[in-house]
C-alpha positions as CSV (number, residue, x, y, z in Angstrom):
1,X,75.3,2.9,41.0
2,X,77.5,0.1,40.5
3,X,81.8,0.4,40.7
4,X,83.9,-1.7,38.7
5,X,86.7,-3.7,40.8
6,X,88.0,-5.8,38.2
7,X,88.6,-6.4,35.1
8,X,87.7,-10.3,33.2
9,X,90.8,-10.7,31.2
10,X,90.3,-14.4,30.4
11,X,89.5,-18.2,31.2
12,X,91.9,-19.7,33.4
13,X,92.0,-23.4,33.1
14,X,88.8,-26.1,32.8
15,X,87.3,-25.9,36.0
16,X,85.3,-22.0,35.1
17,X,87.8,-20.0,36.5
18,X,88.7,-16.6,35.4
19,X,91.5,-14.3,35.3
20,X,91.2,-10.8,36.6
21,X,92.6,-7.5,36.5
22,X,91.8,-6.1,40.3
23,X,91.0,-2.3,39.9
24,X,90.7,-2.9,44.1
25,X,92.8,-1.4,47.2
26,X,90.8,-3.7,48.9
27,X,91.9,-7.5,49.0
28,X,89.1,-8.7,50.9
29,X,86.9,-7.7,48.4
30,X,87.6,-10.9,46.0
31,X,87.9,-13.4,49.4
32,X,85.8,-16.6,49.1
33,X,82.4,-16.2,50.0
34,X,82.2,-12.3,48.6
35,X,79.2,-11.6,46.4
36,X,80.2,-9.8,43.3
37,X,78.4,-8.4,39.9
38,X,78.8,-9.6,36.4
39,X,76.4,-7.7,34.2
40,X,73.7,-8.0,36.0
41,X,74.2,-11.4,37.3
42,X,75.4,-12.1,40.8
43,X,77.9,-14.5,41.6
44,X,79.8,-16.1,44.4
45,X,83.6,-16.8,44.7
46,X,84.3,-20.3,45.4
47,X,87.9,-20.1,44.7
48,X,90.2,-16.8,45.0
49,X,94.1,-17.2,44.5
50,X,96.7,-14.6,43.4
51,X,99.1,-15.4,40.0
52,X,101.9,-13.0,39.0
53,X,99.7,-9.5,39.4
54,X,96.2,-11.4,38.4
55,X,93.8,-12.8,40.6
56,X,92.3,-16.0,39.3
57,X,88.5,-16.5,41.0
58,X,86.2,-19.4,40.5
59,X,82.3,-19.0,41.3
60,X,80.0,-21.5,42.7
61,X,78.0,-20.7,40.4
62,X,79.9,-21.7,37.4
63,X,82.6,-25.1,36.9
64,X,83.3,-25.3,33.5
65,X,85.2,-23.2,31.2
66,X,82.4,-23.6,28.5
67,X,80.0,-21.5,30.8
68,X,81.9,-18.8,31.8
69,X,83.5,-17.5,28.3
70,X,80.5,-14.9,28.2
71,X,82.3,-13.0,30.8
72,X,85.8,-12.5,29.3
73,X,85.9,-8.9,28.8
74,X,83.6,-7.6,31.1
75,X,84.2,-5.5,34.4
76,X,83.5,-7.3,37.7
77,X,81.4,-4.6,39.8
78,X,80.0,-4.3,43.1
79,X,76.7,-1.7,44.5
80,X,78.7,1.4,45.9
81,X,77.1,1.1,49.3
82,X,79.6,-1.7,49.4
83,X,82.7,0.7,48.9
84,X,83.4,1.0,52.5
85,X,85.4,3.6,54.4
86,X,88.4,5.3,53.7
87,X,91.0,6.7,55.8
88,X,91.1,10.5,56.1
89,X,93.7,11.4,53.9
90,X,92.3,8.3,51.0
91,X,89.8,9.2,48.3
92,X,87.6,7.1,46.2
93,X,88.7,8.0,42.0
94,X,85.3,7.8,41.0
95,X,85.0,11.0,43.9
96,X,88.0,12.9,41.1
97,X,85.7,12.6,38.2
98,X,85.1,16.4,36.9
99,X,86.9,18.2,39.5
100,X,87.9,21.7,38.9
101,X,91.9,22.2,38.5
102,X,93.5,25.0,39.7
103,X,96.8,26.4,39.8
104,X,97.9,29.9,41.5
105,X,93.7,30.3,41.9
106,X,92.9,30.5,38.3
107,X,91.3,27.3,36.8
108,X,93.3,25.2,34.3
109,X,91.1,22.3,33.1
110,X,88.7,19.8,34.2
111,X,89.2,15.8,35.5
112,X,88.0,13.2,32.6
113,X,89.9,10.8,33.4
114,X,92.6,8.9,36.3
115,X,95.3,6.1,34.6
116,X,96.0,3.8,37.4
117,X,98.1,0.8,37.6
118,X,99.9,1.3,34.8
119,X,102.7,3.9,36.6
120,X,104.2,3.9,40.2
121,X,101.5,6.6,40.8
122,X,97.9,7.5,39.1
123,X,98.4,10.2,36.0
124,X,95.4,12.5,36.3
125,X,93.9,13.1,32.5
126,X,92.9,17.2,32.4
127,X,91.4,18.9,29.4
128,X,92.3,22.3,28.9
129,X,90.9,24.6,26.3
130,X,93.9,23.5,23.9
131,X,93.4,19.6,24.7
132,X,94.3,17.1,27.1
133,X,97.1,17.5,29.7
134,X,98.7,14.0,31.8
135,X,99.4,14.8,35.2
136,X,100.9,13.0,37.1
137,X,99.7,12.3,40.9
138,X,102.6,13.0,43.3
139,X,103.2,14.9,46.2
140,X,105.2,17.6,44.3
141,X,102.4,18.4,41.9
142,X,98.9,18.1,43.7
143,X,98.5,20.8,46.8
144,X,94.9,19.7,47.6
145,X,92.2,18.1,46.6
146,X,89.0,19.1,48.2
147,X,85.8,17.0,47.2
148,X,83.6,18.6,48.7
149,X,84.1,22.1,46.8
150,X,84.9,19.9,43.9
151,X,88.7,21.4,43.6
152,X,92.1,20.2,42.8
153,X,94.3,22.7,43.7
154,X,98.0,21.7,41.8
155,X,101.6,23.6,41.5
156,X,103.8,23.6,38.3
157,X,100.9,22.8,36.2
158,X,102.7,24.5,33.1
159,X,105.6,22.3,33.4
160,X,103.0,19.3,31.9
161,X,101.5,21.4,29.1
């Protein structure tokens, strides 16, 4: 299975370099030298440099803006063997997908989807059996979240219906 850890938003410049939208904790993960997926075509990063919140990244593979306009739009991944470790108290968002919510012990809703990025903390999209519910992923909301019994246990959850 392969994870996505950016995003292609568009060339940068002449020379085949891209702009990208890091979906990434980890900043060694776009270093130079680092072996990434696009498609199903591996490539090499030749140049990595951050600008504003982007990354720009040039590949050895590609120096010219002409040959690397197939990519805009398309999700830089890598093999999820490549993931690497977490801390104890981290946990991966592809591990949230379709975890049980629960509040006072009776099940609420489901986890479709996580917004991250976009708010000073990830927004947890839950459908309910009347539709979808944002919550948002702070420390006064989420009690515990147990992957392994595929729960989320969470307080207040009425207050975001």
């Amino acid at each position: 299975m392969r994870i996505s850890v950016g995003e292609i938003v568009k060339a940068q410049g002449i020379r085949g370099e891209i702009k990208v939208r890091s979906l990434s904790d980890n900043e060694d993960r776009f270093k130079i030298g680092s072996k990434l997926f696009i498609g199903d075509e591996i490539v090499t990063i030749k140049r990595s440099y951050k600008q504003k919140n982007m990354l720009i990244l040039g590949f050895e593979e590609y120096d010219n803006i002409n040959d690397i306009l197939k990519f805009i739009g398309k999700d830089i991944t890598i093999d999820e063997k490549d993931l690497g470790k977490l801390s104890e108290d981290e946990i991966y968002i592809k591990d949230l997908y379709g975890l049980t919510v629960t509040c006072d012990g009776q099940k609420v809703g489901e986890i479709v989807d996580v917004i991250s990025g976009v708010y000073p903390n990830d927004v947890y999209v839950i459908k309910t059996d009347s539709g979808e519910v944002l919550l948002p992923a702070i420390k006064n909301t989420i009690k515990k979240i147990d992957t392994d019994e595929k729960i989320i246990e969470v307080e207040n959850f009425s207050d975001y219906e």
